[in-house]
SEVOTI-970300 format. One line per field, with one value per atom (N, C-alpha, C): x, y, z; residue number from 1; residue in three letters. Coordinates in steps of 0.2 Angstrom, whole numbers. Layout:
REM residues N
x X  ...;
y Y  ...;
z Z  ...;
votor NUM  ...;
kolvo ala  ...;
***
This chain:
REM residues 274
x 32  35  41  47  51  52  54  55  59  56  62  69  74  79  77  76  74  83  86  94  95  91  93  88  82  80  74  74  69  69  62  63  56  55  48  45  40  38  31  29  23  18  12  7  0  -3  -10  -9  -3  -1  1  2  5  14  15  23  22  25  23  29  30  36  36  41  41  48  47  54  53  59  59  65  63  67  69  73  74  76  78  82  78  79  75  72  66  60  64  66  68  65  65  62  56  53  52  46  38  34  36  35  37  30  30  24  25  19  17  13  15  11  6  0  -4  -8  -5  -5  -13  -15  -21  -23  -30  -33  -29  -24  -18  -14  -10  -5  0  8  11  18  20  29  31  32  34  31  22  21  19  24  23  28  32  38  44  43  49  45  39  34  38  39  41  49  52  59  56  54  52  50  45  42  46  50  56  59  63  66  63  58  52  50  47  45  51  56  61  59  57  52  56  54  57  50  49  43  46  39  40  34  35  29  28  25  23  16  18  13  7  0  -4  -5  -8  -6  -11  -9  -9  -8  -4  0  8  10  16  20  26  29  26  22  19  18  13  11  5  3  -5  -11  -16  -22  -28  -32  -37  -43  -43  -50  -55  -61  -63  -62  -60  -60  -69  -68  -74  -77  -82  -83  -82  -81  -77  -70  -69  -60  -56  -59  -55  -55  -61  -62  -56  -55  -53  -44  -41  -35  -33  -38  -37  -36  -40  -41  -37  -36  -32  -24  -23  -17  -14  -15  -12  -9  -12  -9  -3  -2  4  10  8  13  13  11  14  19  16  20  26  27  34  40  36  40  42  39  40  42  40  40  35  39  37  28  28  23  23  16  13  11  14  6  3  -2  -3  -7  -2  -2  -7  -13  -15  -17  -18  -22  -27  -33  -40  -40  -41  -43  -37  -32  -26  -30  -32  -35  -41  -43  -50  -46  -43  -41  -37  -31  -31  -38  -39  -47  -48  -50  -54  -50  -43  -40  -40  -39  -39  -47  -52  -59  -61  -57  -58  -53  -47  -43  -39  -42  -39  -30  -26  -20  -16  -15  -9  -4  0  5  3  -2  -4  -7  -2  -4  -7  -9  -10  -14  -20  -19  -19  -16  -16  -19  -24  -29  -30  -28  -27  -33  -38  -43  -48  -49  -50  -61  -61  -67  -73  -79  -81  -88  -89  -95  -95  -100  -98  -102  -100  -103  -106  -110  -111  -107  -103  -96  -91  -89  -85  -85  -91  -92  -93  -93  -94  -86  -83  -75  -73  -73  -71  -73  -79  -83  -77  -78  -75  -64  -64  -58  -58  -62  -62  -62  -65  -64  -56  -52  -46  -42  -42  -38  -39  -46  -46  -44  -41  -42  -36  -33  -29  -21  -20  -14  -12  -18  -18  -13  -16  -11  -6  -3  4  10  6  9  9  3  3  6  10  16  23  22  28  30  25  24  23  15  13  16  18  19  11  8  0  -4  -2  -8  -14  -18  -23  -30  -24  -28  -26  -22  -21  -29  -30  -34  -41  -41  -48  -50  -45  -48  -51  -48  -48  -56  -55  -61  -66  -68  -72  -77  -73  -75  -80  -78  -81  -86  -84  -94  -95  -94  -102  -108  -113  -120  -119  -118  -121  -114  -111  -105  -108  -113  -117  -118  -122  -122  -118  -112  -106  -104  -104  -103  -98  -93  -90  -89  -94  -93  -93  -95  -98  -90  -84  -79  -75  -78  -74  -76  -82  -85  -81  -76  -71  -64  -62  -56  -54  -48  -46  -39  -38  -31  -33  -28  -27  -29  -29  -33  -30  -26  -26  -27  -34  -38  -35  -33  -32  -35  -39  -41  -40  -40  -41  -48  -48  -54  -57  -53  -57  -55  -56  -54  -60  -58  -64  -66  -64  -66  -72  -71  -76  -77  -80  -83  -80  -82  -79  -85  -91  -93  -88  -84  -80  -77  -74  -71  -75  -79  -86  -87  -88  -90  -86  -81  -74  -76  -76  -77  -82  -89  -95  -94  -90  -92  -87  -81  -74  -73  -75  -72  -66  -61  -51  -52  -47  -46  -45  -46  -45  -44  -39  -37  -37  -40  -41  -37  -36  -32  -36  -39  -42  -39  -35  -31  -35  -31  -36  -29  -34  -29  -26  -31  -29  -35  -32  -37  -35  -37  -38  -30  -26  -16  -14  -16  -13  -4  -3  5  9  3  9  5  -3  -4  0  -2  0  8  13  16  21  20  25  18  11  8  6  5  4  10  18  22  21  21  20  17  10  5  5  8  10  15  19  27  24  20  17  15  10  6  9  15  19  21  24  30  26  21  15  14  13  13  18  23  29  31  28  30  25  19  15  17  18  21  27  31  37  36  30  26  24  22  20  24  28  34  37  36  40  36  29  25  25  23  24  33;
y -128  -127  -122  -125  -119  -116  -108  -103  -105  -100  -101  -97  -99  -97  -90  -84  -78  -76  -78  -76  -79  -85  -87  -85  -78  -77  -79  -85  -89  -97  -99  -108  -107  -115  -118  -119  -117  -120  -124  -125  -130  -126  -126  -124  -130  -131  -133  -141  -145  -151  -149  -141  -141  -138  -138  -135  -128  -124  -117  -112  -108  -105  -99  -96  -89  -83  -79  -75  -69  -67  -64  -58  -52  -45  -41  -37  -34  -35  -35  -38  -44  -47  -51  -47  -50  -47  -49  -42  -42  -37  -31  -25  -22  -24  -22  -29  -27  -31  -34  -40  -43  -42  -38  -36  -43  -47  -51  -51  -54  -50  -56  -55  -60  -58  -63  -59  -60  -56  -58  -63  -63  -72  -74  -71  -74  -73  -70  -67  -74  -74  -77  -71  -74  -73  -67  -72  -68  -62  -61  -58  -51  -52  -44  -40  -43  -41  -33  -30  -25  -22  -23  -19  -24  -30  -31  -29  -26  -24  -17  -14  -5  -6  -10  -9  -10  -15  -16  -8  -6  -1  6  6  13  12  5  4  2  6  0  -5  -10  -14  -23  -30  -34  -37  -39  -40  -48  -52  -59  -59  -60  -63  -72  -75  -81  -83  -87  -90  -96  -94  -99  -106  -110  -118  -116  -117  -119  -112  -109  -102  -102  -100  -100  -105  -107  -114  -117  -115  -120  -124  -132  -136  -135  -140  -140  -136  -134  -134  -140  -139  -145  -141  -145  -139  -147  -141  -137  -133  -125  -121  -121  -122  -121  -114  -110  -105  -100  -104  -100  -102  -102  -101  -99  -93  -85  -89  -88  -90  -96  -103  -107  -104  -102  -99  -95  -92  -87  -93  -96  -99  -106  -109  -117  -115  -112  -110  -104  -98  -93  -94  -98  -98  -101  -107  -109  -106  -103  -98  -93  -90  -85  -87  -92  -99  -101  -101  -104  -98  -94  -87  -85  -87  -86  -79  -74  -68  -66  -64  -59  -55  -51  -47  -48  -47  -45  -39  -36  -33  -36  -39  -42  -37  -38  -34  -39  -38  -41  -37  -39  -36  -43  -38  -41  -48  -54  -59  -60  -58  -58  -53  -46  -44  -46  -49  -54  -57  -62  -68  -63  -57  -55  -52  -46  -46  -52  -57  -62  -67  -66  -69  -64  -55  -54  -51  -57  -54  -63  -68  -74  -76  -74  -79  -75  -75  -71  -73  -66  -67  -61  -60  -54  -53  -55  -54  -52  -51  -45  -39  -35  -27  -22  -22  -20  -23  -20  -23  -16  -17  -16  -19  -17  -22  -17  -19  -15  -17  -14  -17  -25  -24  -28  -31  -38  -36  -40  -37  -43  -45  -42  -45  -46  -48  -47  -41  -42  -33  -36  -32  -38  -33  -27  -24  -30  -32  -35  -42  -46  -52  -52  -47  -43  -44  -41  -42  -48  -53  -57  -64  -62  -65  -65  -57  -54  -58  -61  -62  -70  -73  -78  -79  -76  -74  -72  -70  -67  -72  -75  -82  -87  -88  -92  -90  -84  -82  -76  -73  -67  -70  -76  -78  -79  -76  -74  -82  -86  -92  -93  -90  -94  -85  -80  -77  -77  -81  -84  -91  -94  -99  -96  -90  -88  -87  -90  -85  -92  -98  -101  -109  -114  -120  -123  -122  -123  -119  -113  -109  -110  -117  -118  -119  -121  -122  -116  -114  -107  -101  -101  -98  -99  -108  -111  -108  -111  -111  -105  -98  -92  -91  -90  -89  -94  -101  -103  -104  -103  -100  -96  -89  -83  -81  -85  -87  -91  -95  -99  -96  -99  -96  -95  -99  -99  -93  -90  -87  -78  -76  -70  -69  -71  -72  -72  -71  -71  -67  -64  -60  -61  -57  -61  -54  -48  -40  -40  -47  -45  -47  -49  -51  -42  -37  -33  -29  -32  -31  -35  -38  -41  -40  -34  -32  -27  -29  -25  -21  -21  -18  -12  -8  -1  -4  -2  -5  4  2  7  3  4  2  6  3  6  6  12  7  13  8  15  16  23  25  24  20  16  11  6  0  -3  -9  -13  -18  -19  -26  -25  -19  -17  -8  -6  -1  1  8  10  9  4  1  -3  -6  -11  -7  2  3  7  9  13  5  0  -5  -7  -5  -4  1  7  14  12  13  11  4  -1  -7  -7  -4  -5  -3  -6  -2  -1  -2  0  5  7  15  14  16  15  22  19  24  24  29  27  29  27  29  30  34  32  37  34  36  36  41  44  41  41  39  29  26  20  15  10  4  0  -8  -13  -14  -12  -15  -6  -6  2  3  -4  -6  -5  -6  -5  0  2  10  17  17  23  20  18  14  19  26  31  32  35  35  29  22  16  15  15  16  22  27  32  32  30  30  24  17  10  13  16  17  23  23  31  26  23  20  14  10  7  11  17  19  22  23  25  19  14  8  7  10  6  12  17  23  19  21  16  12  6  1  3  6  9  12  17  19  16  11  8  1  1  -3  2  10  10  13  15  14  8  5  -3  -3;
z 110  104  103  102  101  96  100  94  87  83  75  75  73  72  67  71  67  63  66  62  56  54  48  42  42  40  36  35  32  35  33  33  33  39  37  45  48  56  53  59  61  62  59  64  59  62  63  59  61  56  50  49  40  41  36  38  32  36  33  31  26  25  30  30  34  33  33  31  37  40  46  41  46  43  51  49  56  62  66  69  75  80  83  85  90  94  100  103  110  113  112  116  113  107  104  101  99  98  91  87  80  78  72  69  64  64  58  52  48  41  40  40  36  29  24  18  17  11  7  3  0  0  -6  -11  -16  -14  -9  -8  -7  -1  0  3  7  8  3  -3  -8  -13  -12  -15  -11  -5  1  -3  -7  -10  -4  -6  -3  4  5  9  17  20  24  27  22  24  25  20  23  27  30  36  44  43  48  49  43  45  44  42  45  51  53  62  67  65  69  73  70  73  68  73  67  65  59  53  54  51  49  47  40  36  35  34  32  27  24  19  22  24  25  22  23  17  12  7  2  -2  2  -3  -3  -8  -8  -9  -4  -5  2  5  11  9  15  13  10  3  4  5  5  10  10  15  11  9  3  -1  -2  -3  -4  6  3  11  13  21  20  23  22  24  29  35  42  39  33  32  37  37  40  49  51  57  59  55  58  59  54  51  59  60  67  72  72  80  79  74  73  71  69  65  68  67  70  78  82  89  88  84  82  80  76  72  75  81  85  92  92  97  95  88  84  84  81  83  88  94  103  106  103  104  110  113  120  117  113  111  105  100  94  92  85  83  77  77  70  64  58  53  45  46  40  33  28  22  20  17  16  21  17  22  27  27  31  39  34  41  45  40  44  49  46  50  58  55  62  66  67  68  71  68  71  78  75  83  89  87  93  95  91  98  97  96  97  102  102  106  112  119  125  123  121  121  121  127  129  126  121  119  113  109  105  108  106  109  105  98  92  88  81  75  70  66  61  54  51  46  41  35  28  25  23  17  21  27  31  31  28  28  35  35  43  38  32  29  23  17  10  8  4  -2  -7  -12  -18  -24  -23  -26  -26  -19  -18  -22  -22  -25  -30  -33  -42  -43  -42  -41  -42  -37  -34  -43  -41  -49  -56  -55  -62  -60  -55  -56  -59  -58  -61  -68  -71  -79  -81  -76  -78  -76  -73  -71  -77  -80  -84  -91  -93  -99  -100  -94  -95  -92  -92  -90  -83  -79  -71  -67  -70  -68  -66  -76  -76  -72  -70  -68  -57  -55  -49  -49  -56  -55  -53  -50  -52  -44  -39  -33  -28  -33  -27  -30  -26  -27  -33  -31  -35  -37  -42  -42  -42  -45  -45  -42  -35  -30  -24  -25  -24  -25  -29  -35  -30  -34  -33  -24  -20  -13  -11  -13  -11  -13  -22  -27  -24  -24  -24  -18  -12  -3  -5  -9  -6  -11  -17  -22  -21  -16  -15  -12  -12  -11  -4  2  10  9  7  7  9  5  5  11  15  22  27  26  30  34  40  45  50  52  58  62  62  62  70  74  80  85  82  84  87  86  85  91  93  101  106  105  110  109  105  106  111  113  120  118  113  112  105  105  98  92  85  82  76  70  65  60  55  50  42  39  33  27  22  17  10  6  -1  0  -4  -5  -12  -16  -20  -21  -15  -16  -19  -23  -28  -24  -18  -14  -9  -8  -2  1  3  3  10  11  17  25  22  28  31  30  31  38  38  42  46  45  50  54  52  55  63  62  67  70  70  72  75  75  78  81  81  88  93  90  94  99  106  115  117  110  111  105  108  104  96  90  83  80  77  71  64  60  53  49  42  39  31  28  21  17  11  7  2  -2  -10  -13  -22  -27  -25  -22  -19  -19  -22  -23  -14  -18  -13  -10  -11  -9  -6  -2  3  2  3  5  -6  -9  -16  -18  -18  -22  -19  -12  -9  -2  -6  0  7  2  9  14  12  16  22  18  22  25  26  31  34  33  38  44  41  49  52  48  51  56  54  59  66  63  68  74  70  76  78  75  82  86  85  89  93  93  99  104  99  105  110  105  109  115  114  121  125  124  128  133  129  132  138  136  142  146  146  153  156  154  155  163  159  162  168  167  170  176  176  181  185  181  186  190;
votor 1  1  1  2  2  2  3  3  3  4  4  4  5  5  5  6  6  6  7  7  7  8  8  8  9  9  9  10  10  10  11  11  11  12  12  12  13  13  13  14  14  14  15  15  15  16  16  16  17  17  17  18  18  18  19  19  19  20  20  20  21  21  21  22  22  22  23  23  23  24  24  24  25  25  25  26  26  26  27  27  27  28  28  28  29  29  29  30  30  30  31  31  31  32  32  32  33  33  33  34  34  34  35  35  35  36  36  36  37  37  37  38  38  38  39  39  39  40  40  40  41  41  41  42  42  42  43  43  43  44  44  44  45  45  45  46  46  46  47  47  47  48  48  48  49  49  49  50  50  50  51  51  51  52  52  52  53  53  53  54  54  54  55  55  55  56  56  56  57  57  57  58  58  58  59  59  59  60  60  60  61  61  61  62  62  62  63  63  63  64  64  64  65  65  65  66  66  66  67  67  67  68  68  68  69  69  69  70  70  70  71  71  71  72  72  72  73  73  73  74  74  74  75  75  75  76  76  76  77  77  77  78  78  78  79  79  79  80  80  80  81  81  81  82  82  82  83  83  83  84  84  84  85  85  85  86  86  86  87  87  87  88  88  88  89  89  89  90  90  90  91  91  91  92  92  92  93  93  93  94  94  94  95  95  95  96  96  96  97  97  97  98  98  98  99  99  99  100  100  100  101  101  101  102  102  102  103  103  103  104  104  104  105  105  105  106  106  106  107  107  107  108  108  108  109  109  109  110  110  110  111  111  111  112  112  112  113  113  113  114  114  114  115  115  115  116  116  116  117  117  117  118  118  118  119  119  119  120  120  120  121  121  121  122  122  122  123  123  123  124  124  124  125  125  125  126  126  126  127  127  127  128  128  128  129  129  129  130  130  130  131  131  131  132  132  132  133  133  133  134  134  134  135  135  135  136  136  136  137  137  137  138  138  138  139  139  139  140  140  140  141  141  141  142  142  142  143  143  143  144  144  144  145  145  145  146  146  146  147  147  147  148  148  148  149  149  149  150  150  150  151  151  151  152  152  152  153  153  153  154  154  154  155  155  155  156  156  156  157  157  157  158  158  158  159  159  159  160  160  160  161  161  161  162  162  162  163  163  163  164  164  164  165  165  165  166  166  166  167  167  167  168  168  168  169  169  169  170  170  170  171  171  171  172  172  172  173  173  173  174  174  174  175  175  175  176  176  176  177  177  177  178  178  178  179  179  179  180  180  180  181  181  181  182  182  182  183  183  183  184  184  184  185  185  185  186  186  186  187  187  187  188  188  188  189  189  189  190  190  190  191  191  191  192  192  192  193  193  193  194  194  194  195  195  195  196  196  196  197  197  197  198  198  198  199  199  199  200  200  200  201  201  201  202  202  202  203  203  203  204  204  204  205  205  205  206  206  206  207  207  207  208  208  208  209  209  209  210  210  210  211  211  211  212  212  212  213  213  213  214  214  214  215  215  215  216  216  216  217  217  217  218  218  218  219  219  219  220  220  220  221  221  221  222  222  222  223  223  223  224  224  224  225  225  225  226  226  226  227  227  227  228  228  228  229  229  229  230  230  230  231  231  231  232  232  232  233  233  233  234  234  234  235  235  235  236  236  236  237  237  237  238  238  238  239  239  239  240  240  240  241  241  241  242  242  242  243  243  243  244  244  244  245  245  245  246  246  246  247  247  247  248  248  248  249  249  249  250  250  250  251  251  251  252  252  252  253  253  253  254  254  254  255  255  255  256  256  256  257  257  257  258  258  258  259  259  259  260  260  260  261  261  261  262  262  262  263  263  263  264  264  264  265  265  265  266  266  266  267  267  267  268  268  268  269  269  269  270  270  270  271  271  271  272  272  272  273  273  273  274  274  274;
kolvo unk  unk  unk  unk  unk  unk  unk  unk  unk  unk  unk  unk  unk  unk  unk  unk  unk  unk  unk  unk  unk  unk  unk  unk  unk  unk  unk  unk  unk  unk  unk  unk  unk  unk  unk  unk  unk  unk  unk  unk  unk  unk  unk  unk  unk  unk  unk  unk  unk  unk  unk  unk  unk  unk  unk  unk  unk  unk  unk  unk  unk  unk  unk  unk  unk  unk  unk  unk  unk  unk  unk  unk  unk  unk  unk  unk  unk  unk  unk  unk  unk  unk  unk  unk  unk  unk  unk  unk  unk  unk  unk  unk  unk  unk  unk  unk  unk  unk  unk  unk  unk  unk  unk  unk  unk  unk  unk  unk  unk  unk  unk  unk  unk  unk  unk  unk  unk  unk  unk  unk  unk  unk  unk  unk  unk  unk  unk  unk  unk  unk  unk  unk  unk  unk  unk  unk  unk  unk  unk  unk  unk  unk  unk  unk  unk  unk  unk  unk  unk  unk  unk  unk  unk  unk  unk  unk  unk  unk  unk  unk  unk  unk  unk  unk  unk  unk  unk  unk  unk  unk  unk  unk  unk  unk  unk  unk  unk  unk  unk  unk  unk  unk  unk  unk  unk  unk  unk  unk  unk  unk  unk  unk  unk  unk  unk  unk  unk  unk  unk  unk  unk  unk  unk  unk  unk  unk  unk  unk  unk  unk  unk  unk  unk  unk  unk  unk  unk  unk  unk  unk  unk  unk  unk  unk  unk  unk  unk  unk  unk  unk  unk  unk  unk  unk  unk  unk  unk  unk  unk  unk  unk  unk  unk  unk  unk  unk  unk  unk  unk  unk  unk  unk  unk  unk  unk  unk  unk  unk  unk  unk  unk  unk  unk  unk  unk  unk  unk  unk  unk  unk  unk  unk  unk  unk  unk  unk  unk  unk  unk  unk  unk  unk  unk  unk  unk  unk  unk  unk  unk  unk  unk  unk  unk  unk  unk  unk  unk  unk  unk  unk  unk  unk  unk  unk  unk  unk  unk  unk  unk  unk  unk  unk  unk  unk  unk  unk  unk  unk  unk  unk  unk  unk  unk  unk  unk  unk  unk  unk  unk  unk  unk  unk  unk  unk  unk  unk  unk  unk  unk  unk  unk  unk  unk  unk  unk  unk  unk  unk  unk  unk  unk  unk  unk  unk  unk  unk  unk  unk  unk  unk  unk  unk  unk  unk  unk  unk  unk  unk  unk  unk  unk  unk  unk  unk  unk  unk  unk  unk  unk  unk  unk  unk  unk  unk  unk  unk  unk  unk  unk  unk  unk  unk  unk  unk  unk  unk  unk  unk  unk  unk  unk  unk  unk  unk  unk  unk  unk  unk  unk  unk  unk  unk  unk  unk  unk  unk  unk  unk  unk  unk  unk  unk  unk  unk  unk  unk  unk  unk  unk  unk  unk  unk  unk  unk  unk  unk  unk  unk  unk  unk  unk  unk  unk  unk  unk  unk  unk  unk  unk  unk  unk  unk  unk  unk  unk  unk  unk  unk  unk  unk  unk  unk  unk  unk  unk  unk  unk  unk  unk  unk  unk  unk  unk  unk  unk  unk  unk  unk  unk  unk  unk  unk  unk  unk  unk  unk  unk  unk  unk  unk  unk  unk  unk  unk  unk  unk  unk  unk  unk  unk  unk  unk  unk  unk  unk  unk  unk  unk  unk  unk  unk  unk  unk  unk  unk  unk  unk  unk  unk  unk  unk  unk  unk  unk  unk  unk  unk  unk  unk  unk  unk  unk  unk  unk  unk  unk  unk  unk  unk  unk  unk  unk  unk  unk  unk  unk  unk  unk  unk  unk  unk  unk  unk  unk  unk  unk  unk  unk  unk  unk  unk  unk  unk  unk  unk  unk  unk  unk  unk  unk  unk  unk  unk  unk  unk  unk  unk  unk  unk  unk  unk  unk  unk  unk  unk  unk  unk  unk  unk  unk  unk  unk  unk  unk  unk  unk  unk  unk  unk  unk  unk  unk  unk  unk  unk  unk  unk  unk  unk  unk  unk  unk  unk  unk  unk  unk  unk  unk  unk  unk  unk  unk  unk  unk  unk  unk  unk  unk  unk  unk  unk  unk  unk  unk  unk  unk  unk  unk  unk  unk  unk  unk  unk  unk  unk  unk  unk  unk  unk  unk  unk  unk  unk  unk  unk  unk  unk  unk  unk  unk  unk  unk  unk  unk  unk  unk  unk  unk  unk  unk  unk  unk  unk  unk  unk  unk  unk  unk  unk  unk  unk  unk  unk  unk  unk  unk  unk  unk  unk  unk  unk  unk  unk  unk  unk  unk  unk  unk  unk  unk  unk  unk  unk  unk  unk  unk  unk  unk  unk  unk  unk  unk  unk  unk  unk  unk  unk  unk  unk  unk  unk  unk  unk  unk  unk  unk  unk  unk  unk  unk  unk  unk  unk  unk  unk  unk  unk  unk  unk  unk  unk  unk  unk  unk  unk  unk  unk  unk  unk  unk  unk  unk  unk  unk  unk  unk  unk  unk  unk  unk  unk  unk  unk  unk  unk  unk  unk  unk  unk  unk  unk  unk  unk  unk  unk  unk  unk  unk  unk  unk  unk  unk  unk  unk  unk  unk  unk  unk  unk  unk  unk  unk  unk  unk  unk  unk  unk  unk  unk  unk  unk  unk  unk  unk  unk  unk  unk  unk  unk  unk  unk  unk  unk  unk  unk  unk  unk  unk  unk  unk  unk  unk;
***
């Protein structure tokens, strides 16, 4: 598959049969790994709003977000999603879209289902070319907090205009909306675990969360701490809900840029031992 033309800033690539949007910032991935953004379960391209350019130029590092299908102006998705959503998203689709990109190295950069989805490729998919993750409000189980929320957002969508203000962002908010919402209340959905993925990562690992986020609790990141055999760093911010990156955004580039530019010494010792 070849690479995307990162110089022209945006377009469309291929991954899993759908065609997907993407917006690159920063300069190419040349010396330096290409931090990818995997949004959360309404997110898209556009709704990372200015947090992709800060982070380019806090990490000197190049950023490339992209919209999953059925967010943003991507294709489609097929609904109804089924339950290993996340799971398939890592293992069907992800290898794609870091194949299209064609960068030498990753660090993959998720929020909520975004950091599932990373999480789950790097203790699912043997791949060297990610040497990091980074995962914001990251979940590997449900909460019944979380599903209280999740519930209470449905009501706001049908009543608080939450729609026509996600018309603003996705080609289809509706299914936009449905796909995410309807996944994660369903019944066999309770039951959902995927914590054991985290016993096969081999790489660095800085976990973000607010300290009152409404989606999930901070088992979420003790769950990391206690299974992970690569090194992990935490980050829990006061005054901070479920979005690290818009409630507290100097703190969450701070410790993001910290903890690239750590990998990236690494890495050159690395090189230069060898």
């Amino acid at each position: 598959m070849s690479a995307i033309d990162w110089s022209a800033g945006a377009g469309m690539l291929s991954a899993n049969g759908k065609q997907l949007e993407w917006r690159s910032f920063g300069p190419a991935p040349t010396d330096r790994p290409a931090i990818v953004l995997l949004h959360e379960g309404l997110g898209c391209v556009a709704l990372w709003r200015e947090f992709p350019a800060q982070l380019a130029a806090a990490a000197n590092s190049p950023v490339l977000a992209f919209s999953r299908a059925g967010y943003g102006q991507s294709d489609a998705a097929d609904l109804p999603r089924p339950l290993d959503y996340m799971t398939r998203e890592a293992v069907d689709t992800l290898p794609d879209v870091l194949n299209a990109v064609g960068a030498d190295q990753y660090i993959l950069l998720g929020h909520s289902d975004g950091a599932t989805i990373a999480a789950e490729y790097a203790g699912r998919i043997e791949d060297h070319r990610v040497r990091g993750l980074i995962l914001m409000a990251p979940h590997f189980f449900t909460e019944e907090m979380g599903l209280r929320e999740i519930s209470r957002a449905t009501t706001i969508f049908e009543t608080e205009q939450l729609k026509d203000r996600m018309a603003k962002y996705h080609r289809d908010p509706e299914a936009a909306f449905r796909g995410w919402n309807d996944a994660w209340l369903a019944p066999g959905f309770k039951s959902w675990n995927v914590g054991e993925v985290i016993d096969y990562w081999r790489i660095p690992c800085l976990a973000i969360q607010g300290a009152e986020d409404q989606y999930g609790t901070l088992a979420q990141i003790h769950e990391i701490e206690t299974r992970s055999y690569a090194p992990v760093e935490t980050a829990i911010l006061e005054d901070c809900r479920h979005a690290p990156h818009q409630d507290q955004p100097e703190k969450t580039l701070a410790a993001i840029a910290e903890f690239v530019t750590r990998l990236h010494r690494i890495e050159a010792a690395e090189v230069e031992v060898a």
